[in-house]
C-alpha positions in Angstrom: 12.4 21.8 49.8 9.6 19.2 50.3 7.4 21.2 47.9 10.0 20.9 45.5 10.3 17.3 45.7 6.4 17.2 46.0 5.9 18.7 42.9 8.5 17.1 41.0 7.4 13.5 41.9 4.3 14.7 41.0 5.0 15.6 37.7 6.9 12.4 37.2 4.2 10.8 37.9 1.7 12.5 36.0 4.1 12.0 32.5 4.2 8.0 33.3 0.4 8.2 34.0 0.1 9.9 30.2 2.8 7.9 28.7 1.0 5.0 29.6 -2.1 5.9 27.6 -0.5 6.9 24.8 -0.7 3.6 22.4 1.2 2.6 19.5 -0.9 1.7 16.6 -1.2 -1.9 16.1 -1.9 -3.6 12.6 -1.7 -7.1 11.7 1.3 -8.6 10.0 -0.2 -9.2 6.9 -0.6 -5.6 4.6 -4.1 -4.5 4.7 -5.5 -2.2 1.6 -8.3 -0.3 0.8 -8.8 2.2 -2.3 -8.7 5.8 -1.8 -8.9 7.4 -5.1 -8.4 6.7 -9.2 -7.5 9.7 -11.0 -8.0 9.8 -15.1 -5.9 12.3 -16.5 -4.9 13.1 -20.5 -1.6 11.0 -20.5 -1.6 8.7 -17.5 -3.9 7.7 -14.5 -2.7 7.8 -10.8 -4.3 5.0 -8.4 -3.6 5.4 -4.8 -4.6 3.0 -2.3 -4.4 3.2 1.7 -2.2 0.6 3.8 -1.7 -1.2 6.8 1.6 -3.3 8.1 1.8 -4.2 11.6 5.6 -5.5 11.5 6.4 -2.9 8.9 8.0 -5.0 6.1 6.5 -3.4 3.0 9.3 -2.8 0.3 12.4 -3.8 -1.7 15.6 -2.3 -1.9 16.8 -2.3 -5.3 19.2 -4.6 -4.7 16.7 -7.2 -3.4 17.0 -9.1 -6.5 17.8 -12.9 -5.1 15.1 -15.5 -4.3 12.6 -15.0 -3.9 12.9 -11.6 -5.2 14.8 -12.4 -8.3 13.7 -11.2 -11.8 11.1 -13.4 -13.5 9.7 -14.8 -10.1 6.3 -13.5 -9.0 7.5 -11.8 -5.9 10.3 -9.6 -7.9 7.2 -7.2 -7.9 5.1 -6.0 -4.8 2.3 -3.6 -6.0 0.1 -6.0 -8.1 -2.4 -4.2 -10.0 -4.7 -5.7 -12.5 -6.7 -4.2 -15.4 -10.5 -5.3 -15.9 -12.8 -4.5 -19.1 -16.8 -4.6 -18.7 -17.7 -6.6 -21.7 -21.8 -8.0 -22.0 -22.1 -7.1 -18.4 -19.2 -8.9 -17.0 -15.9 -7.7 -15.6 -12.9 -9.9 -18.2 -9.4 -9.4 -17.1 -7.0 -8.1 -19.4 -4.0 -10.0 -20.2 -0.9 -7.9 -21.2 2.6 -8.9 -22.4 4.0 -6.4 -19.2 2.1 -6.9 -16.4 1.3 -3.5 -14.5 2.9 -4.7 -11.2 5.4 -2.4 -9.5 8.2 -2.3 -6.6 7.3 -0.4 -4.1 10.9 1.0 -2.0 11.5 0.0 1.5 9.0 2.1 4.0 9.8 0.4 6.8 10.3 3.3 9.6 13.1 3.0 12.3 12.8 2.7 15.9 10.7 -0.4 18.5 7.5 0.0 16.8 7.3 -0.7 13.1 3.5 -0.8 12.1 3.4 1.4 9.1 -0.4 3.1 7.6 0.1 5.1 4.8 -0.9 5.5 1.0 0.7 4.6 -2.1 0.4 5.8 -5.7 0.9 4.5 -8.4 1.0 6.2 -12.0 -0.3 4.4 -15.0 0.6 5.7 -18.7 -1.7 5.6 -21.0 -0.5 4.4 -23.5 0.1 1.4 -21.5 -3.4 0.7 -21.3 -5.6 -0.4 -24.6 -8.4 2.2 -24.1 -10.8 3.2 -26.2 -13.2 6.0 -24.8 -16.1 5.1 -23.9 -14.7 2.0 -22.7 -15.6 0.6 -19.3 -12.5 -0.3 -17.0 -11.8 -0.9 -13.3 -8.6 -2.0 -11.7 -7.8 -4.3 -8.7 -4.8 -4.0 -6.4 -3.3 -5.9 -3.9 0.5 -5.6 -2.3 3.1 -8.2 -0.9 5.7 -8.0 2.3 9.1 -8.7 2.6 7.5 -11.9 4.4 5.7 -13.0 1.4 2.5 -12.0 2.9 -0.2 -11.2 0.6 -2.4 -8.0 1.1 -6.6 -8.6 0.9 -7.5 -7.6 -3.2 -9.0 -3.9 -3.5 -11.1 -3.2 -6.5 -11.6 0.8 -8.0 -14.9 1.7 -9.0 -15.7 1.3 -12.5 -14.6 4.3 -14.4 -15.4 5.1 -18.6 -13.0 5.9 -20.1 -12.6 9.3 -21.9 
């Protein structure tokens, strides 16, 4: 009997010995992006970025559509992306009457810890874009929280155009 209760306390406390190494991932509040990949394809383009959220607020619900996110202010949207041309040497940004921004659904995973890393993509249609091939184009990204927190600005590498 002792050998029982020998091995069985020592098994208990072997799995609070391992539970206690295992650690959550831990992010900071604010979103945190990098680029992972720009894919040019005949119709449309897919840009997917990588992201961080330590409290795990990244998305709106369709229905998230009062202030601040209410249509017409800038936070209605929370995947920003904007379009660059290389013209004599220099990167000018491309104003558009539709802005390529996005909503990105609610992510946020259930349970005690929240921190969210992940990627996102985004598809672009051509024929949104005024391309002409040969063309020299790059996009910048950044995202937004539920908290209004603004991600650091992610740039693609400079593609041509085909």
């Amino acid at each position: 009997m002792r050998t029982v209760a020998k091995v069985s306390g020592g098994l208990l406390a072997a799995a609070m010995l391992l539970a206690s190494c295992l650690k959550t991932e831990e992010f900071p509040k604010e979103p945190h992006i990098t680029f992972k990949s720009y894919e040019q394809h005949a119709d449309s383009a897919r840009l997917t970025i990588s992201f961080t959220d330590g409290d795990g607020d990244i998305g709106l619900n369709q229905g998230d559509t009062l202030a601040p996110f209410d249509p017409g202010s800038q936070w209605y949207h929370n995947f920003f992306v904007d379009y660059y041309k290389k013209q004599g040497g220099e990167w000018v940004l491309q104003q558009f009457t539709l802005p390529l921004y996005y909503r990105i659904p609610v992510i946020t995973p259930t349970g005690q810890n929240k921190a969210l890393q992940g990627d996102i993509s985004v598809k672009i249609a051509s024929q949104v874009l005024p391309q002409v091939p040969g063309d020299t184009v790059r996009f910048s990204v950044k995202i937004a929280d539920r908290a209004l927190n603004l991600s650091n600005t992610v740039y693609t590498e400079a593609v041509v155009v085909h």
